[in-house]
C-alpha positions in Angstrom: 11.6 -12.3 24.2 9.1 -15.2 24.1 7.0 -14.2 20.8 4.0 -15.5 19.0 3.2 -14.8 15.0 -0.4 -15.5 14.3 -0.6 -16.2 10.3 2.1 -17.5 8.2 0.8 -15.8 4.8 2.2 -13.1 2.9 3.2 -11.0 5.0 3.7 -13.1 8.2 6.1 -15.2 6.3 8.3 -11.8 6.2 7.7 -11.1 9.2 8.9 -14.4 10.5 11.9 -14.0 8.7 13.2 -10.6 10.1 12.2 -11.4 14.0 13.7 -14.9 14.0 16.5 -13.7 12.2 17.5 -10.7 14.9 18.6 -12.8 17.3 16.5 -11.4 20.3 13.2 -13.5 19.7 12.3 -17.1 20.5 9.7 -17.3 18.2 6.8 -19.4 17.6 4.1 -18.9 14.1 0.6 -20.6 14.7 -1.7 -20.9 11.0 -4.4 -23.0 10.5 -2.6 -23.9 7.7 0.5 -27.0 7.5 1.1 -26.2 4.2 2.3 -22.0 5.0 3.8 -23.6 8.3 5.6 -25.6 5.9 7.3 -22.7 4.0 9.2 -21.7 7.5 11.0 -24.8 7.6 14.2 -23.3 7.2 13.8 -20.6 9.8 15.4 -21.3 13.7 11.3 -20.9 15.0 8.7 -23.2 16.4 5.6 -23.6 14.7 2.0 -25.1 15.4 -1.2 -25.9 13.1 -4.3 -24.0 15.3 -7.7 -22.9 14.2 -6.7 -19.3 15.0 -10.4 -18.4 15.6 -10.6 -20.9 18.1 -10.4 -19.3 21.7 -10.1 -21.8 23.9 -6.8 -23.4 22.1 -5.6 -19.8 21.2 -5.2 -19.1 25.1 -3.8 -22.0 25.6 -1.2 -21.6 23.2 -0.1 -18.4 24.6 0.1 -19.7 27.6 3.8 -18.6 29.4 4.4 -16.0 25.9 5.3 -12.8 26.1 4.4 -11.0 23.4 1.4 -11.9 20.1 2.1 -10.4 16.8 -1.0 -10.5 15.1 -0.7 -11.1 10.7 -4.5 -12.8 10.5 -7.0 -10.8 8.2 -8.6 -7.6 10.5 -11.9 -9.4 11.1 -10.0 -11.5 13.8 -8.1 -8.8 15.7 -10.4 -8.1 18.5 -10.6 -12.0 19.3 -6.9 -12.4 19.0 -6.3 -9.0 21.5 -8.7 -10.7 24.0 -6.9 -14.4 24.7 -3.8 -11.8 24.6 -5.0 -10.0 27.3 -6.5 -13.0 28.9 -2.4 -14.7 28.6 -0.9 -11.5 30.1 1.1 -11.3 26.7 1.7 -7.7 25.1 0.2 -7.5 21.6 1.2 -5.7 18.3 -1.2 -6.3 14.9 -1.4 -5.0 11.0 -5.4 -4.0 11.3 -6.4 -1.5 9.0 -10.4 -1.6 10.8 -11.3 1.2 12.8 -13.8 -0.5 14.8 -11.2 -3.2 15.8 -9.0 -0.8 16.7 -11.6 1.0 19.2 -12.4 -2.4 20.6 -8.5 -3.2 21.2 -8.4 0.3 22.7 -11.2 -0.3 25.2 -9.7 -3.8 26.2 -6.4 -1.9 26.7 -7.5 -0.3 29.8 -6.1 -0.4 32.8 -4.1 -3.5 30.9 -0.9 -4.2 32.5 0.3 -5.5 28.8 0.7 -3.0 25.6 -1.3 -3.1 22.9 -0.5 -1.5 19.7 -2.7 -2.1 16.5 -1.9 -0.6 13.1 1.5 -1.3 13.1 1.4 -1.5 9.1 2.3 1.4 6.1 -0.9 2.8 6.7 -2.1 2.9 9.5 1.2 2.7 11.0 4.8 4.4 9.3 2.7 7.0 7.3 1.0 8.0 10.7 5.0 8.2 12.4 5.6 10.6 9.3 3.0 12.7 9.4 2.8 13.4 13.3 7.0 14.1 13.1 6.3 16.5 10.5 3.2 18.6 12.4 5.9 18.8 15.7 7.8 21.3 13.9 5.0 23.7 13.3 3.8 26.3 15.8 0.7 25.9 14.4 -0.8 23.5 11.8 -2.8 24.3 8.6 -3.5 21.3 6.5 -2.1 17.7 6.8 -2.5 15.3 3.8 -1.6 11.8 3.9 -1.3 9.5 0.4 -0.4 5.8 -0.1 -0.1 3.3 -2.4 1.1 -0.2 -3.2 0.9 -0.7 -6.8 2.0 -2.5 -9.6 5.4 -1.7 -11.1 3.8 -2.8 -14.9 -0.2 -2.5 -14.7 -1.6 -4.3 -17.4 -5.5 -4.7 -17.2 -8.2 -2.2 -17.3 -8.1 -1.7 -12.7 -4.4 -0.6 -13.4 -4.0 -2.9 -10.5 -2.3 -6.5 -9.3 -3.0 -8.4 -5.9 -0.5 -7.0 -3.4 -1.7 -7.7 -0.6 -5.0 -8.9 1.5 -8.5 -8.9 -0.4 -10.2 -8.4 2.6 -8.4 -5.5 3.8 -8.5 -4.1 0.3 -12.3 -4.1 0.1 -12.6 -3.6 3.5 -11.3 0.0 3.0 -12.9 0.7 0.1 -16.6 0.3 1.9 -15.9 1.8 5.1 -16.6 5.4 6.0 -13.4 7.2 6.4 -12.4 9.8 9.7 -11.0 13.0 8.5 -10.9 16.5 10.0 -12.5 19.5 8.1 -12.0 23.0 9.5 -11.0 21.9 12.6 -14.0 19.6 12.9 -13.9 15.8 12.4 -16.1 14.5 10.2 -17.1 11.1 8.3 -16.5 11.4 4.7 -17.7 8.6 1.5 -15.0 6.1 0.1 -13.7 6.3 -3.2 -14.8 9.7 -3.2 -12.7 13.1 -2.9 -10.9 12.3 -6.0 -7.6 13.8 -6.8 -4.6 13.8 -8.8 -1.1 14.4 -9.0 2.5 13.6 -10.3 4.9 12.2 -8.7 8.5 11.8 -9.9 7.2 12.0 -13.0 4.4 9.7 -13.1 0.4 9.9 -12.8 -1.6 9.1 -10.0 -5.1 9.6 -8.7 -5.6 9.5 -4.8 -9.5 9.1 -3.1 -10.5 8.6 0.0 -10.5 4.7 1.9 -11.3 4.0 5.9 -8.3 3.3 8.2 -5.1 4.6 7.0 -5.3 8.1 9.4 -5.4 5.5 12.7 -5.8 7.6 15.4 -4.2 10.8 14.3 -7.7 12.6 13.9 -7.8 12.0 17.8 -4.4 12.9 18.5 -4.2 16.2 16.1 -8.0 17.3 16.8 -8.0 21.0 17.8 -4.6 21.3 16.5 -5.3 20.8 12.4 -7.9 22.7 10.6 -7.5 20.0 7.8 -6.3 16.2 8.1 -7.4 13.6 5.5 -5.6 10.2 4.3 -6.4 9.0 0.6 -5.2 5.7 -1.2 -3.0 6.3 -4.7 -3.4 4.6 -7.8 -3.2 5.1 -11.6 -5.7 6.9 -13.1 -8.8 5.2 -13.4 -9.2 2.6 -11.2 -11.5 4.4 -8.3 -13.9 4.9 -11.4 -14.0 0.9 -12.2 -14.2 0.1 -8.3 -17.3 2.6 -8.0 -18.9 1.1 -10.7 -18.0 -2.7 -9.3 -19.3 -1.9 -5.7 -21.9 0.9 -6.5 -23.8 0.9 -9.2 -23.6 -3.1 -9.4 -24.3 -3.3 -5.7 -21.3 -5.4 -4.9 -21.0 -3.9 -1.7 -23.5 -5.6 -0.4 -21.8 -9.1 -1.5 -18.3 -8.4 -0.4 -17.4 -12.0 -0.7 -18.6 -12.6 -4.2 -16.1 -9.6 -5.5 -13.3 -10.7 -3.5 -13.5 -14.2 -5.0 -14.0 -12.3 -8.2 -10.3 -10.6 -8.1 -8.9 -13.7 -6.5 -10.0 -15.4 -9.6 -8.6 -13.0 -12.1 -6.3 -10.4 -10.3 -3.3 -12.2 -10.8 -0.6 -11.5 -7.6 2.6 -9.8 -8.0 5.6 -9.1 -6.4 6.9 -6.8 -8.9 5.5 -3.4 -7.0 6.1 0.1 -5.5 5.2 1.4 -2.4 4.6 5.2 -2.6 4.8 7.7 0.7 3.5 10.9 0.0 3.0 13.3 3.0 2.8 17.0 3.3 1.9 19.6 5.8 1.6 23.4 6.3 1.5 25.9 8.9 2.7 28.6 10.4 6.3 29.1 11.3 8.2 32.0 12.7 5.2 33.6 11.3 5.7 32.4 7.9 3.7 29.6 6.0 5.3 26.8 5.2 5.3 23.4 3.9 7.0 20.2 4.7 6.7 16.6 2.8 8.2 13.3 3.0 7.7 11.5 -0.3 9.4 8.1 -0.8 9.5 5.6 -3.1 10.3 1.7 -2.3 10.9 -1.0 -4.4 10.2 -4.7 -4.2 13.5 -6.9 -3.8 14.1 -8.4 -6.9 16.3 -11.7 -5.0 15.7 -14.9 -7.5 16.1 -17.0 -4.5 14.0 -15.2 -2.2 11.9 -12.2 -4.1 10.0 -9.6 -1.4 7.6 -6.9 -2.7 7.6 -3.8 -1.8 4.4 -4.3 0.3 5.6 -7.0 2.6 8.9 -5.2 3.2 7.0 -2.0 4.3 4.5 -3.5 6.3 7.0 -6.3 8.1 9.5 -3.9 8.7 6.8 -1.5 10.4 5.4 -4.0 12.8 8.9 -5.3 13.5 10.5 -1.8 14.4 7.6 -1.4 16.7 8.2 -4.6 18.2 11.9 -3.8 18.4 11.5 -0.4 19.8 8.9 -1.8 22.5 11.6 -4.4 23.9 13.8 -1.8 23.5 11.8 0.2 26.6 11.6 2.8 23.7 7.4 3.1 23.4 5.0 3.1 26.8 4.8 -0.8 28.5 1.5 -0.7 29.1 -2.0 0.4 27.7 -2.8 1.6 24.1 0.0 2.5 22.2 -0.7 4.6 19.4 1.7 4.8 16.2 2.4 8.8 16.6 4.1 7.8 19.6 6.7 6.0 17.6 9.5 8.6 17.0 10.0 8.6 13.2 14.2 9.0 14.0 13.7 6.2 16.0 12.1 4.4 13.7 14.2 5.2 10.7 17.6 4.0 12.8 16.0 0.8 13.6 17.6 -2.0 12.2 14.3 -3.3 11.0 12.6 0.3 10.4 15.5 0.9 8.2 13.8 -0.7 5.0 12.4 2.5 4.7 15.7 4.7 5.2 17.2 2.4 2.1 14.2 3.5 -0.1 14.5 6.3 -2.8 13.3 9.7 -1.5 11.6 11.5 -4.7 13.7 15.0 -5.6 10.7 16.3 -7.2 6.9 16.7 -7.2 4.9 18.3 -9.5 
């Protein structure tokens, strides 16, 4: 299959890696920058410097493709979905923006190509998880849905490191966030609905960001009485990042505090990605609960290091990919994440980062 990666960066560099490594993609990465192009060198791929937000030469290059796998920050993913659909190419992104996604969902219809945003951790796999689970209920009480990718060794006051895009991180935490609330959905505040918990022994706190449910409100609505997605961190840090965009008014200048964090948020790729997911209902008249709680680890290689983030989130778009050429997910139209099966996913040879993870024995 004929496929083009938009953005060589963090995570498309991984991403690059496992579909040009597979065997079943000829595949070609377009960034704006030579340098990241640069990195790839050693991978059997084709690469080109474009100005990804240039139309004109973004249709061009897609030209006689088959498929665009979108890694460029979420502000570009309704752009790069229309010179997709304009190419006749399928197309798979990371975007964590709920508008974007609406926008990709109104230009996917009556497509004859796929499109399938929020192939990432979340939205994407935690999504998979959480719809499996609510299939084997008769009928569902409460859904929760936690993430987090955070330092293995926090050090500063945010309890924080870089992990991965600034954009996407503030992004979510000044968006309103979907949720359903007995059996309505509503809009709720980010960073608020603060909670906490232990898991495998350690400390977290969990609030509510924008994006991370994808379309599951739609797909669960009338089903769920309650359905709600928070992010995790340590203790702490929704406090600071209230203060930071609230009461300072930095959400207004998104741009200042993002080059803020750039300039003293050091990146790591020592992290942990943390899957938390449980649900309740009725069963055989009984209520019950189910969760899925994993924990997985950055790849400590000294020649070629991965964090946790970029394995979950490459491996998540990749399986989809995989699965799609596979004639495992619809060919055409939206394609929303809960219609990923989570075996299927799980006994992909790229969704299988996840299966190698350590499942948590107990939560307190």
């Amino acid at each position: 299959m004929r496929v083009v990666l938009m953005g060589a960066g963090h995570i498309g560099h991984t991403i690059a890696s496992l579909l040009s490594g597979g065997g079943d993609y000829q595949l070609t990465v377009l960034d704006r920058s030579a340098q990241a192009l640069q990195a790839l060198r050693h991978l059997p791929l084709q690469t080109a410097v474009l100005d990804t937000a240039n139309a004109d030469a973004l249709r061009a290059c897609l030209q006689g493709q088959q498929l665009v796998v979108n890694a460029l920050p979420y502000h570009l993913a309704t752009g790069v979905a229309a010179q997709a659909l304009a190419a006749g190419c399928h197309y798979f992104d990371l975007t964590e923006d709920v508008s974007a996604t609406r926008e990709i969902m109104r230009l996917a219809q009556g497509a004859n190509t796929a499109f399938m945003p929020q192939c990432g951790l979340a939205p994407g796999f935690i999504g998979i998880v959480a719809h499996h689970l609510s299939q084997k209920f008769s009928s569902l009480r409460e859904v929760k849905m936690r993430v987090g990718a955070l330092p293995a060794f926090p050090t500063n006051s945010l309890k924080y490191n870089l992990t991965w895009s600034v954009d996407g991180l503030i992004n979510e935490y000044c968006h309103p966030c979907e949720a359903i609330h007995e059996g309505a959905l509503i809009e709720v505040l980010p960073l608020e609905g603060l909670e906490h918990f232990s898991l495998d022994g350690t400390e977290y706190e969990a609030f509510n960001t924008s994006g991370g449910l994808g379309t599951l409100c739609e797909t669960l609505k009338g089903r769920v009485q309650t359905l709600d997605y928070k992010t995790v961190r340590y203790p702490g840090h929704c406090s600071i990042m209230k203060m930071l965009l609230q009461e300072l008014g930095m959400k207004s200048d998104p741009e200042l505090l993002k080059a803020i964090l750039r300039r003293s948020i050091p990146l790591t790729m020592q992290d942990v990605v943390l899957v938390f997911v449980t649900v309740s209902g009725e069963r055989e008249g009984k209520l019950v609960q189910e969760v899925f709680a994993r924990k997985i680890f950055a790849d400590r290689n000294e020649q070629a290091p991965l964090s946790a983030i970029q394995i979950t989130t490459a491996a998540s778009i990749c399986a989809a990919v995989d699965l799609f050429r596979e004639g495992k997910l619809p060919q055409a139209g939206f394609i929303r994440q809960e219609q990923v099966k989570l075996p299927d996913f799980l006994a992909n040879r790229f969704g299988s980062a996840y299966q190698q993870s350590r499942q948590v024995e107990s939560i307190g």
